[in-house]
N, C-alpha and C positions, 0 to 999 in steps of 0.2 A: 564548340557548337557544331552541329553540321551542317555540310556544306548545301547552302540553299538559294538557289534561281528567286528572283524579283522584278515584274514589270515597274511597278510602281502603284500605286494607290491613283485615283480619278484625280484627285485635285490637289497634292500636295507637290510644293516646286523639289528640286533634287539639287544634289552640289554641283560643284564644275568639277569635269570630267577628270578623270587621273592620267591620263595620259596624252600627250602635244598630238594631236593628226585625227584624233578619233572624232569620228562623227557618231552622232547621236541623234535618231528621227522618232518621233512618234504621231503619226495621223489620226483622229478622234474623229468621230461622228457621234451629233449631243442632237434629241429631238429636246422640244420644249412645250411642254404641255401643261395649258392655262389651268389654276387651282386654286381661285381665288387671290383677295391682296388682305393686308394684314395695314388695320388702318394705325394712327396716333398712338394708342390707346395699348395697342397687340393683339386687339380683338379679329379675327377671322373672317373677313365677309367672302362667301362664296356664292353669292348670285353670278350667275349666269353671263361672262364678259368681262369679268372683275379684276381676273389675270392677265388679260391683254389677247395680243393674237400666239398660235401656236407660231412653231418655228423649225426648222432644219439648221445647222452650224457644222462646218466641217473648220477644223482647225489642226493645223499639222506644226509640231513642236519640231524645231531645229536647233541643232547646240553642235561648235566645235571647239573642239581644245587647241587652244594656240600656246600652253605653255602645259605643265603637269598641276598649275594654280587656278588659269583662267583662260574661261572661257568663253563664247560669244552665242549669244540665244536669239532666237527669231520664230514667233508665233504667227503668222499670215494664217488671216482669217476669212473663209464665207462665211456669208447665210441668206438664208431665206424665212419668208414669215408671213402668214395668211391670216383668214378667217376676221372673226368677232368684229363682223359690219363690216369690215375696210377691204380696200384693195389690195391685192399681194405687192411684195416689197419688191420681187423680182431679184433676181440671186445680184447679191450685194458683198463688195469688198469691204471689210472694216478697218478698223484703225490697225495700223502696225508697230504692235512692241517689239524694240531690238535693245538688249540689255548685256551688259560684262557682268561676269558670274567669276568672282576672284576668292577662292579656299586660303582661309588663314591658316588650316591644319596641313601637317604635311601627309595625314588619311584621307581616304574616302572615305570612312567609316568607323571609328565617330569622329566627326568635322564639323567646321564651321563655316557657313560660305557665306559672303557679300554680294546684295544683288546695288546695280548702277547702270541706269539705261531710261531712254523717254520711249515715249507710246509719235508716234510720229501721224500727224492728221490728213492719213491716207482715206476717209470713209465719207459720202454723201453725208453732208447736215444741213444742208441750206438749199432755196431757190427748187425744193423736193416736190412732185408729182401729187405725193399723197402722204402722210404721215409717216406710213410704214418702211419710208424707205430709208429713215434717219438711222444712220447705222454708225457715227463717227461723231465728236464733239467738235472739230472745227481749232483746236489750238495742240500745242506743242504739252506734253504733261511730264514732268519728273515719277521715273521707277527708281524707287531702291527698298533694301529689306534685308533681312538676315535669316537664316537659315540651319539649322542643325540636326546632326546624324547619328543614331547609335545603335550598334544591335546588340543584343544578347540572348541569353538562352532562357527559354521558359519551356518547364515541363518535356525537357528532349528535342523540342525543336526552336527555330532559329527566328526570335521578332526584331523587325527594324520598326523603327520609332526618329517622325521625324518631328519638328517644332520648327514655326517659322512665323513671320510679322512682314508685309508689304504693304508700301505707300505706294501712290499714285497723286502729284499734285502737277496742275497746272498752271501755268507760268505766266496766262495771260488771259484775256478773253476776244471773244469773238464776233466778228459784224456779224447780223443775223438778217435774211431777206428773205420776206412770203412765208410757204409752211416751213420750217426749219423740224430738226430732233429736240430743240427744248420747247417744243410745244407752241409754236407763236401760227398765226394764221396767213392765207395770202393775205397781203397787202400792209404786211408791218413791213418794218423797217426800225431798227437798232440791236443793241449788244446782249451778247449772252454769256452767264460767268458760272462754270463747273468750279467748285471745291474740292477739294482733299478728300478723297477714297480711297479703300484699300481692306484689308482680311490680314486675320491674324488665326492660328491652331494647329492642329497634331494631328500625324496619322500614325495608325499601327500596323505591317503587315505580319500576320502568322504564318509561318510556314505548315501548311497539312503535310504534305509529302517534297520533296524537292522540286517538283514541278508546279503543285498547286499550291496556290497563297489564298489565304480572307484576307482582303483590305477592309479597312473601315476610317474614312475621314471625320474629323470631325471641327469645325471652323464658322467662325463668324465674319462677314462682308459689311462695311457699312461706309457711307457715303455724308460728308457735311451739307449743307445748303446750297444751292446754285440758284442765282438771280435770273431776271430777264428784264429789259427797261428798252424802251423804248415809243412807238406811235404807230399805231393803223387808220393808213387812210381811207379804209372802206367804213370801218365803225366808228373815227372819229376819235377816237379814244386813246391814252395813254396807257402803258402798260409798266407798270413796275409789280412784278412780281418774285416770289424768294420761295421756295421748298423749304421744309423744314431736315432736320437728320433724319435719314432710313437705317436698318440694320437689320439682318435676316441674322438666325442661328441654320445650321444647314447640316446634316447628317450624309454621307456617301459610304454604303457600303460597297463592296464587289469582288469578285471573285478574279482571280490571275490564273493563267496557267503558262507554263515557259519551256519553250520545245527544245529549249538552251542555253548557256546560261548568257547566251546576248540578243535572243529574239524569244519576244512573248506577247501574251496579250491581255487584254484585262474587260468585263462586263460589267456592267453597275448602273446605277441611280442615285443621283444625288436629290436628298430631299429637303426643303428646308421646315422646319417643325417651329419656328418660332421667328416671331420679327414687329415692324414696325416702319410703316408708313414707307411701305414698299411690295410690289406685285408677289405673287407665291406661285411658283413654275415649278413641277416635277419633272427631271431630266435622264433622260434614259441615256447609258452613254456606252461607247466600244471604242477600244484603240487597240493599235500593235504597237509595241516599242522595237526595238531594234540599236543595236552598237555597232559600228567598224574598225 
């Protein structure tokens, strides 16, 4: 094959790095533009407010290699989030994934990598100003997942193809107070319990030139039920309520370009084209990657 530069594709996770010392950064900015929600059924309502509020995300990907197998990952996330009626959320820290990323191959390419790591409840959910500020679930969650790599040659130039599966479960639930992120009002008071989430799919990068790639994602998110139980003493009323499953189908193409073969950057939109009983958000997104 020949020899071909890669940032990465928008939304596929990568293996643990090859080599003990090297660090790995990549900084993203994703806006989030409301597009309607996709009800029970999969049917499409795009009236006017239906996708929720727009938003800003800045998230910056950290990984170091502590062996030539594994290595240690850290996503810190902002954002911000306006419009559709409500008040802004005001620039908000989210929850914090730290995860071991352990390669059972002795490649980088094609491999097999181990994800093992919790989401740690760094993000406002409770005792919240206004809705929009609920940015975090409030408990401790289990990451892990697995992950695969391969490239080869199509038509003279060089595609990598990657396949991966991640959970995301929570270990407990959470006292919830006034407006919290799962939806409760001032003046409740009790527990609030997230289910098992997670995404599963493949990307493929093509090589056009050594510098330039098409990416193209392509992946499903879906998320099980999460409760709420509790009393409000302003309405008098008890509250036990349950979500049903969501699931988005989601397409990301985007374009790479790599000034070398350890610093690049990549353009794209992630859209999702199909789903169920969950909001529908078109996300414009840019990052630079970079190795040391």
């Amino acid at each position: 094959m020949p020899e071909q530069w890669y940032t990465g594709s928008l939304y596929s996770p990568s293996p643990a790095l090859p080599v003990p010392g090297m660090i790995a950064v990549e900084p993203y900015v994703a806006a989030g533009l409301p597009a309607g929600a996709f009800d029970s059924n999969g049917h499409l309502n795009t009236r006017k407010g239906a996708g929720g509020q727009h938003s800003i995300t800045q998230f910056s990907l950290a990984k170091y290699g502590i062996t030539k197998n594994l290595s240690i990952y850290l996503l810190p996330t902002y954002s911000y989030s306006w419009g559709n009626h409500s008040k802004p959320s005001g620039l908000k820290f989210n929850d914090l994934p730290v995860e071991f990323q352990y390669r059972l191959t002795p490649h980088y390419t094609p491999s097999i990598t181990l994800y093992f790591g919790v989401n740690t409840p760094t993000g406002d959910y409770k005792n919240l100003a206004n809705a929009s500020e609920g940015v975090g679930q409030g408990v401790w969650a289990l990451r892990y997942g697995v992950h695969s790599q391969f490239a080869l040659p199509f038509f003279k130039h060089a595609m990598r193809v990657r396949l991966w599966a991640q959970v995301r479960h929570p270990v407990a639930s959470t006292k919830l107070h006034n407006i919290t992120s799962y939806g409760t009002e001032k003046g409740f008071t009790g527990r609030g319990h997230v289910g098992p989430y997670g995404n599963e799919g493949g990307s493929v990068e093509l090589g056009i030139t050594k510098k330039w790639v098409f990416a193209l994602d392509l992946y499903h998110t879906w998320a099980t039920s999460s409760s709420v139980n509790g009393y409000n003493v302003y309405s008098k009323k008890y509250i036990n309520s349950r979500t049903g499953w969501s699931g988005a189908f989601n397409v990301g193409p985007g374009i790479e370009y790599n000034w070398t073969s350890s610093i690049g950057g990549i353009v794209g939109v992630i859209l999702p084209v199909a789903g169920h009983n969950t909001s529908r958000s078109i996300s414009p997104q840019a990052a630079v990657f970079a190795v040391f």
